[in-house]
C-alpha positions as a Markdown table, in Angstrom:
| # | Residue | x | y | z |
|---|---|---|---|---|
| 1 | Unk | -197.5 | -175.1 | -123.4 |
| 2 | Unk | -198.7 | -178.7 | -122.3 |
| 3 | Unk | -202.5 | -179.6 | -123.8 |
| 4 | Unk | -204.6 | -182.0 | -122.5 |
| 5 | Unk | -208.0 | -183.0 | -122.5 |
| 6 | Unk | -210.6 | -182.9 | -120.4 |
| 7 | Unk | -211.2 | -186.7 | -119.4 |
| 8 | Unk | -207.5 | -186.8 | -118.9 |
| 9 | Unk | -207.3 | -183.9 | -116.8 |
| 10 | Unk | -210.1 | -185.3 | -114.7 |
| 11 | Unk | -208.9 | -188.6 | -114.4 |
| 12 | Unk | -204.9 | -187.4 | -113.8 |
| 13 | Unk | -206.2 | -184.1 | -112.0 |
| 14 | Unk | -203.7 | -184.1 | -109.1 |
| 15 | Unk | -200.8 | -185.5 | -111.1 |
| 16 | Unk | -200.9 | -182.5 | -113.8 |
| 17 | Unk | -201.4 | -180.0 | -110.9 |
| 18 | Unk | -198.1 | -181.5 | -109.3 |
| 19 | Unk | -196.0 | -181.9 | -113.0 |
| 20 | Unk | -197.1 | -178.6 | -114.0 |
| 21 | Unk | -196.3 | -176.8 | -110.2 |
| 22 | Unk | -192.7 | -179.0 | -110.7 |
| 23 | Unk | -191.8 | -177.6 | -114.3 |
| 24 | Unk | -193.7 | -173.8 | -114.0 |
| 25 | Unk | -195.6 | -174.2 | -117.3 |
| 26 | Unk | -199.1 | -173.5 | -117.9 |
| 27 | Unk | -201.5 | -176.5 | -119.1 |
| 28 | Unk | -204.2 | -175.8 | -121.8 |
| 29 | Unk | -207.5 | -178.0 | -120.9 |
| 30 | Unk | -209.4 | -178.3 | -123.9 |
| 31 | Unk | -213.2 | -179.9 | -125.0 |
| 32 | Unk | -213.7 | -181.6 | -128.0 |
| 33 | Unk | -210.2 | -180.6 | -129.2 |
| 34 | Unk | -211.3 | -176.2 | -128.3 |
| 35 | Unk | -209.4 | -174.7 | -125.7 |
| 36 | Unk | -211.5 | -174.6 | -122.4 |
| 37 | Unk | -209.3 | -173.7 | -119.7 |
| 38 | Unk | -205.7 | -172.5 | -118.6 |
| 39 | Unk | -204.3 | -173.9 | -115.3 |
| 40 | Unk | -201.4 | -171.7 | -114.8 |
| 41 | Unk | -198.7 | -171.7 | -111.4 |
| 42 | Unk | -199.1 | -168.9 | -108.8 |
| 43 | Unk | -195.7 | -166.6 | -109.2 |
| 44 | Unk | -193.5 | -167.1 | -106.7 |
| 45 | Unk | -194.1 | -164.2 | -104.8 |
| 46 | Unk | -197.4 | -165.5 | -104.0 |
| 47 | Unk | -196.7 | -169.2 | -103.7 |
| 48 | Unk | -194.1 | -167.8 | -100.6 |
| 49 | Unk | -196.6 | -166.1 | -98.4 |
| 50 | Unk | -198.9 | -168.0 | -96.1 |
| 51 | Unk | -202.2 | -166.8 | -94.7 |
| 52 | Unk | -201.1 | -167.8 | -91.2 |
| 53 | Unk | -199.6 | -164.8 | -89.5 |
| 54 | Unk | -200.6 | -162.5 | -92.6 |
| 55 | Unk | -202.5 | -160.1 | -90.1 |
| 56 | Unk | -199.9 | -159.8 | -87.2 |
| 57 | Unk | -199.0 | -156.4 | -86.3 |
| 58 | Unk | -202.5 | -155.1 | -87.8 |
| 59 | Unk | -204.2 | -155.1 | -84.7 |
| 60 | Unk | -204.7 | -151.2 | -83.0 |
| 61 | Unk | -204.3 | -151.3 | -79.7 |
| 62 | Unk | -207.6 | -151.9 | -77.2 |
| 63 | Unk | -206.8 | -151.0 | -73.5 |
| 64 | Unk | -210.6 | -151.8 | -72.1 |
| 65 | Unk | -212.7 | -154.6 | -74.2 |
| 66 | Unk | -215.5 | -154.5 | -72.2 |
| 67 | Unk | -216.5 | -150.8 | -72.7 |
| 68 | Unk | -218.9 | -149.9 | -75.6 |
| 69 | Unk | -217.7 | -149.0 | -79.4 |
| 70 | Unk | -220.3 | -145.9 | -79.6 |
| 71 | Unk | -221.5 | -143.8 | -77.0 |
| 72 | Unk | -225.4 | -144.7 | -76.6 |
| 73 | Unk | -226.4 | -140.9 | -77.4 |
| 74 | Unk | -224.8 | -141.6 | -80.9 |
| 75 | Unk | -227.2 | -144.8 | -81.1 |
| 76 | Unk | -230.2 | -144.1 | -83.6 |
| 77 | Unk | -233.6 | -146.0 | -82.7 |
| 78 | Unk | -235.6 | -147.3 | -85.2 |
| 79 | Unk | -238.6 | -146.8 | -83.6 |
């Protein structure tokens, strides 16, 4: 496992993200030479999916959008 510290892992942030997503092996941030953080890769089943489209086909079917959720006898008033 690659260590680094934590000035260099601010000040080479993006490059460390990139190496360690390029060789799939966790980096140890530490402070003041103590172990501080992990940055670990997603697995690859994660890495694959995408947010975009990860609803599609979720959706119940709606025939008439314009009619109430509730009837207004099931309606409570606060009053």
């Amino acid at each position: 496992m690659k260590t680094v510290g934590a000035s260099e892992y601010k000040a080479r942030c993006l490059r460390l993200i990139k190496q360690m997503n390029q060789d799939r092996e966790p980096v140890t941030i530490t402070n003041r030479g103590h172990p501080a953080a992990i940055l670990s890769p997603l697995p690859e089943e994660a890495r694959a999916s995408s947010i975009i489209g990860a609803m599609r086909g979720t959706v119940l079917a709606y025939e008439d959008p314009f009619t109430p959720a509730a009837e207004p006898s099931d309606w409570v008033s606060l009053r």
